[in-house]
C-alpha positions, -999 to 999 in steps of 0.1 A, spaced: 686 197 133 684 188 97 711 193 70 708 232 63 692 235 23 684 272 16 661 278 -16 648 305 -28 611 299 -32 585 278 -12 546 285 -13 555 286 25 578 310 31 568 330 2 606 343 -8 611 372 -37 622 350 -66 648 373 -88 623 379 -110 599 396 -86 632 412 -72 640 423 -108 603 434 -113 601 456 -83 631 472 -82 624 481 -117 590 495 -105 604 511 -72 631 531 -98 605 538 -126 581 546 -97 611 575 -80 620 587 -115 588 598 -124 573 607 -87 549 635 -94 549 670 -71 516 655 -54 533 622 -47 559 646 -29 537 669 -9 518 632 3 554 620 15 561 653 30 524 653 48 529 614 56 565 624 75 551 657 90 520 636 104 543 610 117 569 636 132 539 659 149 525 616 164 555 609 179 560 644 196 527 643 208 528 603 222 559 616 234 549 647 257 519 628 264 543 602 280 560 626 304 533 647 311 510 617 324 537 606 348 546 640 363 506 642 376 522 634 411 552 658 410 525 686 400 504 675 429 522 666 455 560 682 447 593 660 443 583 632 469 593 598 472 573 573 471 557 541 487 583 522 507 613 500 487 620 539 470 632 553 498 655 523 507 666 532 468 669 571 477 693 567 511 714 544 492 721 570 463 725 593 491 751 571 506 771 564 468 766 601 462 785 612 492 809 581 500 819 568 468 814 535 448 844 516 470 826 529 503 795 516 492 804 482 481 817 478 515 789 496 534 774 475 565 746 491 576 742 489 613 708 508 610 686 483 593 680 446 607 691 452 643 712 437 655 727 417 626 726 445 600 732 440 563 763 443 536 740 468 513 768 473 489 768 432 481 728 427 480 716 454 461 712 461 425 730 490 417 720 503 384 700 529 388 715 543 420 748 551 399 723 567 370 713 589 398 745 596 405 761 601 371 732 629 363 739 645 392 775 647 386 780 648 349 748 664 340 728 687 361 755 694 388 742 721 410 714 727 387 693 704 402 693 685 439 698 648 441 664 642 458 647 657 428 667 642 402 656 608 418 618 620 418 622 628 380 643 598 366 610 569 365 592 600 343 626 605 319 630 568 317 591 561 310 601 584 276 628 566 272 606 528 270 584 549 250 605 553 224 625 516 225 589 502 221 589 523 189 618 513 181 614 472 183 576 474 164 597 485 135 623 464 135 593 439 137 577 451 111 603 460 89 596 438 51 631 418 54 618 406 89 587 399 78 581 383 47 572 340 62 545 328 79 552 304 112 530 282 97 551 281 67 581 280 83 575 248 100 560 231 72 597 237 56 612 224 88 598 192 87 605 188 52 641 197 54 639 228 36 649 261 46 644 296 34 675 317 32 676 354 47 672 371 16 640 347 6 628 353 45 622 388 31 587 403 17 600 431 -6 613 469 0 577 478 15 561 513 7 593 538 2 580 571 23 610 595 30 644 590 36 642 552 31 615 549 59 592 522 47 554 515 54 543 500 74 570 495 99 567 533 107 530 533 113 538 505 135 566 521 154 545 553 164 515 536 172 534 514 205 547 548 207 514 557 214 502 529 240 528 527 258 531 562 266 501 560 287 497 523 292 488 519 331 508 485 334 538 503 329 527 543 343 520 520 379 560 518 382 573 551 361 552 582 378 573 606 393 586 599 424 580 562 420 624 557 423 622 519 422 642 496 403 614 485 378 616 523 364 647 518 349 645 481 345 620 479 316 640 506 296 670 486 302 651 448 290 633 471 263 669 485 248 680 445 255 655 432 237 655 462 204 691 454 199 688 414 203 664 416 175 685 445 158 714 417 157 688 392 134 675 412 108 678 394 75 698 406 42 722 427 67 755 409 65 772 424 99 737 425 114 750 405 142 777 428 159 743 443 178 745 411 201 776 428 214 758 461 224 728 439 233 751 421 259 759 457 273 724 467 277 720 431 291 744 444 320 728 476 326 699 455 332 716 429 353 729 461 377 697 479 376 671 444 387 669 412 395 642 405 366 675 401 346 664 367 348 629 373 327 654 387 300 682 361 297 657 334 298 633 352 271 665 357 246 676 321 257 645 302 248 637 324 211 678 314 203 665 276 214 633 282 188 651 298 161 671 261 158 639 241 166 625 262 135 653 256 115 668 291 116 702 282 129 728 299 113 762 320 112 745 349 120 720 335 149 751 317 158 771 350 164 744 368 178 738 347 209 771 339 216 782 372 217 750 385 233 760 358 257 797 359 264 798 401 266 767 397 289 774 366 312 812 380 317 800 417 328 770 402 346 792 384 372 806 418 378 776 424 397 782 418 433 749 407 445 746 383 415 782 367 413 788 333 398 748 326 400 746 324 361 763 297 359 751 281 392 719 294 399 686 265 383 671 299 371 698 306 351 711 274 337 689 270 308 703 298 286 738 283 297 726 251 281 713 269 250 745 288 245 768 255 251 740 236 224 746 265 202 785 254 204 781 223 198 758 227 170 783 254 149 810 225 155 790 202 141 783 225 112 818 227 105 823 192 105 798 186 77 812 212 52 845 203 61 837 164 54 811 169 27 783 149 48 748 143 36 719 145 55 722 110 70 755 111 80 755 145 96 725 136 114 745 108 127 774 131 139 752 155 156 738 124 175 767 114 188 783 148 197 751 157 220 752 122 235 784 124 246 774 160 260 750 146 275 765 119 293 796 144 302 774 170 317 750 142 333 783 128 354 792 165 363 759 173 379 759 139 392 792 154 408 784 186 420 750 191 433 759 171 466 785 199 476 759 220 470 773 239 437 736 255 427 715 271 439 678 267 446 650 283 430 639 314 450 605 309 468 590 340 443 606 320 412 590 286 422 556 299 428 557 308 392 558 272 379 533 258 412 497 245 402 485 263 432 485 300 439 507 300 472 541 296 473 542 273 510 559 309 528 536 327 546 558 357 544 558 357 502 519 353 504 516 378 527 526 405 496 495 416 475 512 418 444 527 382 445 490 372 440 475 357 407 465 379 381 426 381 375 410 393 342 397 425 357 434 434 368 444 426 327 414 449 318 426 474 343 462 477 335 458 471 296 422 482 285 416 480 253 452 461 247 433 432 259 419 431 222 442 446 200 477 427 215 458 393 200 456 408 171 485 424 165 499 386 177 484 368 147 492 400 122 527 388 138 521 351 129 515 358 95 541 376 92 573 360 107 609 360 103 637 358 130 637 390 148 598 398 149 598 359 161 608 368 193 579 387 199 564 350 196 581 333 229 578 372 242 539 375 244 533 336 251 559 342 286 546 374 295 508 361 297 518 333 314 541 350 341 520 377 349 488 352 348 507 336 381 517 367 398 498 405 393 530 423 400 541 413 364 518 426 348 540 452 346 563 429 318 527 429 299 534 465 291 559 465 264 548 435 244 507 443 245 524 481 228 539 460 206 514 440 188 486 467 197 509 492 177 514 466 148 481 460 147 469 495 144 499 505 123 492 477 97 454 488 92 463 525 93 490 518 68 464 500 48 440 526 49 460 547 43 471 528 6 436 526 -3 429 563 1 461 571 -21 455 544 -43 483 524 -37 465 493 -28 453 491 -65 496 495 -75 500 471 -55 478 442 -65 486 455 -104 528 447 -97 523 416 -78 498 404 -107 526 412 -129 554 399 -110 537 366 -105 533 367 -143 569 377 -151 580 350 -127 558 326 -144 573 329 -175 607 325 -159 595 292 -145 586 279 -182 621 276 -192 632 256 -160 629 213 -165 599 190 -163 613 174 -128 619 209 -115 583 225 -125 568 191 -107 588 199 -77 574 231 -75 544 222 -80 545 196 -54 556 216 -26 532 244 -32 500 220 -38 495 225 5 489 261 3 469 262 -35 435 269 -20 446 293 4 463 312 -29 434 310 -47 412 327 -26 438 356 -18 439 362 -55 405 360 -59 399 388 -30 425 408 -48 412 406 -83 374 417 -65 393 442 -47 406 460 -81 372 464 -96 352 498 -95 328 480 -63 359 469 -48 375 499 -44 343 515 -31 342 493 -4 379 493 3 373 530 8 348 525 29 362 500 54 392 521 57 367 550 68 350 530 94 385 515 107 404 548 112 371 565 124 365 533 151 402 534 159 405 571 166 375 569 188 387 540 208 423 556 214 406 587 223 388 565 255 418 548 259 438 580 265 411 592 292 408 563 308 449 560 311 448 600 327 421 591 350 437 559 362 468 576 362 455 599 392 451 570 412 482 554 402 499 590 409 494 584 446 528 591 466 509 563 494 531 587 523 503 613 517 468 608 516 442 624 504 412 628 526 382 644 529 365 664 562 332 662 568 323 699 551 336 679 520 370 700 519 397 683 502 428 676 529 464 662 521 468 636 553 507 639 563 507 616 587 530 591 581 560 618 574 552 640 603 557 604 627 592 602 611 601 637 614 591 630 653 613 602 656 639 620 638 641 652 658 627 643 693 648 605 695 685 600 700 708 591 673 712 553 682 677 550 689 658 516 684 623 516 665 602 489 659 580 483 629 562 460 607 593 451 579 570 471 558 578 507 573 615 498 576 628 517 550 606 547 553 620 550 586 655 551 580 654 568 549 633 602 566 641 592 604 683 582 599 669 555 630 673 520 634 652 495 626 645 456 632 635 450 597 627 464 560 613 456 530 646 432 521 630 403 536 662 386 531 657 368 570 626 349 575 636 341 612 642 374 622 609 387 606 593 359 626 607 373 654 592 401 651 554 388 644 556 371 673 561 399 699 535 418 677 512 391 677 522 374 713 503 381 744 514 420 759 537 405 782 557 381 756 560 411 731 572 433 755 599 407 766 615 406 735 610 444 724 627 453 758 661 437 743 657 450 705 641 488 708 633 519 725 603 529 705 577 508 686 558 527 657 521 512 653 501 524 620 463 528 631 437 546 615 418 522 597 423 509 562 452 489 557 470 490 594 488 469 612 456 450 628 444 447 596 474 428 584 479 408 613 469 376 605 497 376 583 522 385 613 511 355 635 508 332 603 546 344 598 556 337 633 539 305 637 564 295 605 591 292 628 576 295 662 553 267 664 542 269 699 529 309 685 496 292 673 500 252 684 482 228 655 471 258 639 497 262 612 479 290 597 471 308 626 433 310 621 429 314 656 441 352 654 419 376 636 383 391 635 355 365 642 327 392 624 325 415 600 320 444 631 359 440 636 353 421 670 388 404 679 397 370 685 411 362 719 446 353 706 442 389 691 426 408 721 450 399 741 480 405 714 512 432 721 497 444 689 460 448 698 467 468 730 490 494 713 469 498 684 434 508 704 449 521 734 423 542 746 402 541 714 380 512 726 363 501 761 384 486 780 416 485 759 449 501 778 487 492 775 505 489 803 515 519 817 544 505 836 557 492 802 547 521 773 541 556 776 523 568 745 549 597 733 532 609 694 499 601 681 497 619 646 470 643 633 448 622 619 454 593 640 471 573 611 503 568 636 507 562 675 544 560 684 552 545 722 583 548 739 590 512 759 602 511 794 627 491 815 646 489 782 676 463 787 706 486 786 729 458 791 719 439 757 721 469 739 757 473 748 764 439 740 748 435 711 773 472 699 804 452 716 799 417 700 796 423 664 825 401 646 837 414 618 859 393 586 893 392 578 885 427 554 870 445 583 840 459 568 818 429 569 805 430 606 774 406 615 758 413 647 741 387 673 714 387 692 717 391 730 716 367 756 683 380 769 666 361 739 680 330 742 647 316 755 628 327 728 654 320 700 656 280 714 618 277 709 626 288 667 629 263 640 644 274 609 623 279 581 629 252 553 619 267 517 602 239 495 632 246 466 660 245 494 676 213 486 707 221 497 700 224 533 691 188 534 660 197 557 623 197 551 594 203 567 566 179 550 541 183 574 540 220 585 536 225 544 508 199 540 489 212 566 495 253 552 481 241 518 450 222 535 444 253 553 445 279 530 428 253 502 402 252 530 399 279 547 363 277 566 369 243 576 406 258 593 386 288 608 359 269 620 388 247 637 406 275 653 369 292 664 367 260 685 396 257 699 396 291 713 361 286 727 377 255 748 408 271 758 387 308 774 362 284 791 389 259 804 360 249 836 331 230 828 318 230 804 283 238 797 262 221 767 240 243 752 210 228 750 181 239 719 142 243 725 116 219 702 110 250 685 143 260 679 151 223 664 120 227 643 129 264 627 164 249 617 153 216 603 128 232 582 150 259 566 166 245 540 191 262 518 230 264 506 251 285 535 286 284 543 281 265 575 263 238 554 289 237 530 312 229 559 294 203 572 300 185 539 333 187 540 338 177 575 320 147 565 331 138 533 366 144 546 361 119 577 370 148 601 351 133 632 367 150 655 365 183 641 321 172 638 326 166 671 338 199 686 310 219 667 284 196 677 294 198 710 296 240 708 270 241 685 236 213 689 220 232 662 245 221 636 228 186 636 194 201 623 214 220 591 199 213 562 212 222 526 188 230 496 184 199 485 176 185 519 206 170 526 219 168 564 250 161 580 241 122 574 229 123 542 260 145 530 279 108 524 254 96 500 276 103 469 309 87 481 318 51 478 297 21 500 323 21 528 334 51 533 291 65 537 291 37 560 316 44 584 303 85 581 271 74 591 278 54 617 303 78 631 277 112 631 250 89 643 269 76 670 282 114 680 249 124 680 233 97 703 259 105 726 254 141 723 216 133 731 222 107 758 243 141 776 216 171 768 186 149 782 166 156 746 148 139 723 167 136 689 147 116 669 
């Protein structure tokens, strides 16, 4: 960082010399001293319009997210929700020193999990403090947790308002990033009070255009913005519903703590380390937010914008944060051990070093050279010191890796190498029809409001800068983050729309014209000023503002156009067409945001359906199957699931289940693919020592055949011999489109429960399940299993050891799956360093698979042809005619699109096996005319050769065996 040299005007920065301060608070006081009664009844119109905006963006925003509430009553929703609602329950009844020590035996039999250490508490004790401090008996606890995402949508509402002004407020906008820069690599840097543009457009009670305009118009998208109403509709009690009004009140007071020309400005970055811990307890996106305000507080100092109060700011938002953060039970020590975390440590330890430095220089009166010297060495020095403690640690295995969800963030590739995190939907890129769909017409007016941003810069609204850029690119890797999108495309659509409307708004009244008139005049006044200044000085100034000359004269000369008669005429008339196109487009964007807010209402635990006579049905399937299990099972009964139903069933049922949505044990999950996706008899032998029920969800749609694929690939992950030399599991699915299962699949634990009795030929064992609930609709089958090991279950309730505290009590699995568990090999994570194990081929051969997906299937089809027909085998042989029809249709399929891959990638054997099944595949001709030979051409000379010889050779044999002519 360069010697610090503040100045008070640069054609970059464009500061308020004193004489333009001088000439417009002259104007602003002749300006209030002679206000007219019309200029007050347009300020009192201006505030009522604003007040009556804000009220209706407002009511807009709760009414949109209690669609489901109306519909469908105070339900909770979807799945992690109701893992959210029994654990309120549980705080709401026990305590907060009960539930930091709760072990719940109910969830991930037998080993059960420490919920009061791995959960983020935040808005379970909101839910709790309302109930107790608030509504009391007013209002039940279920319902209060059904109506907090809706009061806490409002809530973001407003903090969006709240950051667009402080954005667009004149002291925190009045440079250009452009200009900024330029002074940075010159050395020069504008003060806070240059930084500023001027007092703005007084209004009433010191509220300035256009940072109001701005304010109300994010009001206005984000009350109805579908990226953020997917995660704040009533009944929707998850974690992100009071997250992003706990990073939006982070991030409002962060840049609070930097506005310019407020000298204690920076005592925000205390309350902004508060908020940072409410956001820390409430989700573990915490991370999004400390790296966000970490890498602007690295940007201000790249930009040359280090100083006491940036200085202040961060290390207070950083101390008060970092020190309640650790508070946290389930986050501990991590920021300060975990790689995700590090980087703002680093910034906040620079940020040390650099005020030392800083005090060095005054106190020994170095110039430039010499402090630049002293900094070198300083950070040198750091870095060597921090280098040998590293060096030091990171064998002992001080931090932590990068989570699986975190690294696939930062991978080329869309997959993160675990089959169990690509097995979630939303941890799937982004695709410009899900940006369209969540943002609409924020696609366009966020870029807009970005550059409006650009151009007018300062320290606080420069955060929206690293905001916007990490957003887009976060959400671009994974669709569930979309939801981050949300605040910042409010943001700059707001200060987009609030900047024209505050424009228009000038040229109607005629302010425009004022405008252009004082600034003509201030430039003049601080012309004249300049004249008396010296020679060397005028050519400085001249100098420096020589860069930026043409762009100055063409701004004036649109503003001296813009104050004749025809200029004005047109002015008016652009501001007509803008308001008129902008009303219209937020008028569609508000009906589309209601219709897609139906959809997005959805409780997913009811359905809506429709009978055949077209009458509209609520399908209650899914509840009625836990109410079953709930009154018709014993207490300490067992059920079985996919994870995904896990908490639904102990949250309505109170029953135990083998996993949830926690996903915190990939073994154990795999454990459980495999006796879903294993043969009858292996599922049943591992069922028989972990439940008394298992719960399939049928129906159609998305049910558990349907998702399947992803079980075995999950239980292949650690049980290789579930799908031997097929790491992806190809061999277990649908071969056709008509649903027609694999064998692996047909004969699956899985496949037999699902369509028992519901197709030909399909029955489970009788002497193993007894079908005991089959819902209304069909949507759930629930089977009681028999011969259930009675002697693991009572050693799996005697063996559990417990710590030194005595809440902390792990269970084991029984001796009855030894067998099984010896087969397992632990699942090594790409980023887990620390465990000193890797697994280099399974994770080559998952990314050839899924990069290649045909070419895997067509592998797995084959192999499961050879191992039904184990006998001899049969060739089958093709007719003249039938050689003839195939070599003469040429054309681009997907089978001829394999072919060159399987020769272009040398795969002879895998040529082999599908010649052998298939003769006809020698014939295959693409469009061009290319066959299986003629697919080499392009590659190098030796590689063709050997690809030639080789399909040539197959196929003479294959000839030589068929007894026909080839050729």
């Amino acid at each position: 960082m360069a010697e610090p040299k503040p100045v008070k005007a640069t054609a970059a920065t464009k500061p308020a010399t004193k004489a333009k301060k001088s000439s417009s608070s002259k104007s602003s006081q002749s300006s209030s001293s002679s206000s007219s009664p019309s200029d007050e009844l347009v300020k009192l119109v201006w505030l009522g319009a604003v007040v009556y905006a804000a009220f209706f963006f407002l009511s807009n925003a709760y009414n949109i997210r209690l669609q489901a509430i109306q519909e469908y009553g105070p339900v909770i929703h979807e799945f992690d929700p109701y893992f959210n609602w029994r654990a309120t329950q549980y705080l709401y009844e026990n305590g907060p020193k009960k539930f930091f020590t709760w072990f719940d035996h109910k969830v991930w039999y037998p080993l059960g999990r420490p919920v009061g250490t791995t959960i983020y508490p935040g808005m379970q004790f909101t839910a709790v403090f309302l109930k107790n401090f608030v509504f009391g008996d007013a209002m039940s606890l279920n319902d209060i947790c059904c109506y907090i995402p809706a009061w806490f949508g409002v809530c973001a509402t407003i903090l969006v308002g709240f950051i667009a002004h402080e954005a667009s407020l004149p002291q925190n906008t009045g440079a250009s990033i452009f200009g900024v820069l330029l002074d940075g690599i010159r050395g020069r840097y504008a003060d806070d009070e240059s930084m500023g543009s001027g007092p703005g457009k007084k209004r009433v009670l010191n509220y300035s255009s256009p940072s109001v305009e701005c304010a109300v118009c994010a009001m206005g998208f984000m009350s109805v913005v579908p990226a953020h109403l997917m995660r704040s509709v009533g009944g929707g009690y998850d974690n992100e519903s009071v997250a992003v009004t706990a990073m939006t009140l982070t991030f409002c007071l962060w840049m609070r703590s930097l506005r310019n020309q407020d000298k204690y400005s920076y005592l925000f970055g205390i309350l902004a380390g508060l908020a940072y811990f409410y956001m820390v307890a409430a989700w573990g996106g915490y991370i999004f937010v400390l790296n966000l305000i970490g890498a602007h507080a690295a940007l201000l100092v790249l930009l040359g914008r280090f100083s006491t109060k940036v200085y202040l700011s961060y290390t207070l938002f950083y101390i008060v944060g970092t020190s309640l953060a650790i508070q946290v039970p389930v986050v501990g020590w991590a920021p300060l051990k975990s790689l995700e975390q590090l980087g703002p440590c680093a910034v906040f330890l620079g940020y040390q070093l650099l005020r030392y430095c800083e005090m060095m220089r005054i106190k020994k009166k170095m110039n430039r050279v010499e402090a630049w010297k002293f900094r070198l060495k300083i950070f040198i020095g750091a870095v060597v010191v921090a280098s040998l403690f590293v060096a030091a640690v990171t064998p002992k295995g001080y931090f932590g890796p990068l989570s699986s969800r975190v690294r696939g963030l930062f991978v080329p590739h869309t997959k993160t190498g675990n089959p169990l995190v690509d097995s979630v939907a939303e941890h799937q890129a982004a695709s410009n029809q899900a940006y369209w769909q969540y943002l609409h017409i924020l696609c366009f007016l966020a870029p807009t409001g970005f550059l409006f941003m650009l151009f007018r810069f300062g320290d606080a609204s420069g955060f929206l800068f690293v905001y916007a850029l990490a957003a887009y690119f976060f959400s671009h890797k994974m669709v569930r983050l979309i939801l981050l999108t949300a605040p910042i495309a409010s943001i700059l659509g707001g200060i987009a729309v609030g900047r024209i409307i505050s424009w228009s708004i000038s040229v109607f009244l005629g302010e425009d014209d004022e405008d252009c008139a004082n600034g003509s005049k201030t430039v003049v006044d601080s012309e004249s000023e300049a004249k008396g200044k010296s020679d060397g000085k005028k050519r400085k100034e001249k100098k420096s503002s020589d860069s930026f000359a043409g762009i100055t004269a063409i701004r004036d000369g649109f503003v001296e156009a813009g104050r004749s008669t025809e200029g004005k005429i047109v002015k008016t008339i652009l501001a007509i067409i803008l308001v008129g196109s902008l009303y219209m487009q937020a008028d569609k964007f508000k009906t589309y945001s209601w219709r897609i807010s139906v959809s997005l209402s959805n409780p997913s635990i009811i359905l809506k359906g429709q009978t055949r006579d077209g009458k509209v049905i609520k399908v209650d399937d899914y509840r009625e199957a836990y109410w079953w299990l709930r009154d018709n099972t014993p207490d300490d009964a067992r059920v079985m699931a996919w994870w995904d139903y896990g908490y639904q069933i102990t949250g309505i049922s109170n029953r135990t289940t083998i996993a949830d949505g926690n996903t915190w044990n990939h073994e154990h999950i795999a454990l459980l693919g495999k006796a879903l996706t294993g043969s009858e008899e292996e599922g049943y032998q591992i069922a028989r020592h972990l439940a008394d029920y298992v719960l399939i969800w049928g129906g159609g749609g998305g049910d558990d055949l349907a998702k399947s694929p992803h079980l075995a690939r999950i239980a292949n992950s650690v049980y290789r011999d579930h799908c031997p030399g097929d790491v992806t599991c190809r061999a277990f699915g649908f071969v056709d489109r008509q649903g027609t299962p694999s064998p692996m699949m047909e004969r699956s634990f899985l496949y037999k429960l699902h369509s028992h009795k519901l197709k030909p030929g399909v029955q489970a064992d009788p002497e193993k399940f007894q079908e005991v609930f089959r819902s209304k609709y069909g949507k759930v089958r629930i089977y009681k299993i028999l011969g259930v090991s009675r002697k693991s279950k009572k050693w799996v309730e005697e063996n559990r050891q417990c710590d030194a505290g005595g809440w902390f009590c792990p269970g084991k699995y029984p001796p009855g799956l030894k067998e099984i568990l010896d087969k397992k090999k632990d699942f090594a994570q790409l980023e887990d360093f620390n465990r000193g194990s890797k697994d280099d081929d399974y994770q080559k051969q998952y990314f050839e698979n899924l990069n290649n997906p045909e070419l895997a299937r067509k592998r797995a089809a084959l192999k499961s042809q050879q191992e039904s027909k184990p006998a001899e085998k049969k060739v089958k042989t093709l007719s003249e005619e039938e050689k003839v029809r195939i070599y003469s249709t040429w054309e681009d399929t997907e089978d001829t699109t394999l072919m060159w891959k399987i020769v272009t990638s040398n795969a002879v054997e895998d040529l082999e096996r599908w010649l052998e099944s298939d003769p006809g595949a020698a014939w295959l001709r693409s469009a061009d005319g290319r066959g299986p030979s003629e697919f080499t051409v392009s590659s190098s000379f030796l590689i063709p050769t050997l690809l030639f010889y080789f399909s040539f050779r197959i196929l003479g044999r294959l000839c030589h065996d068929t007894n026909f002519r080839c050729f």
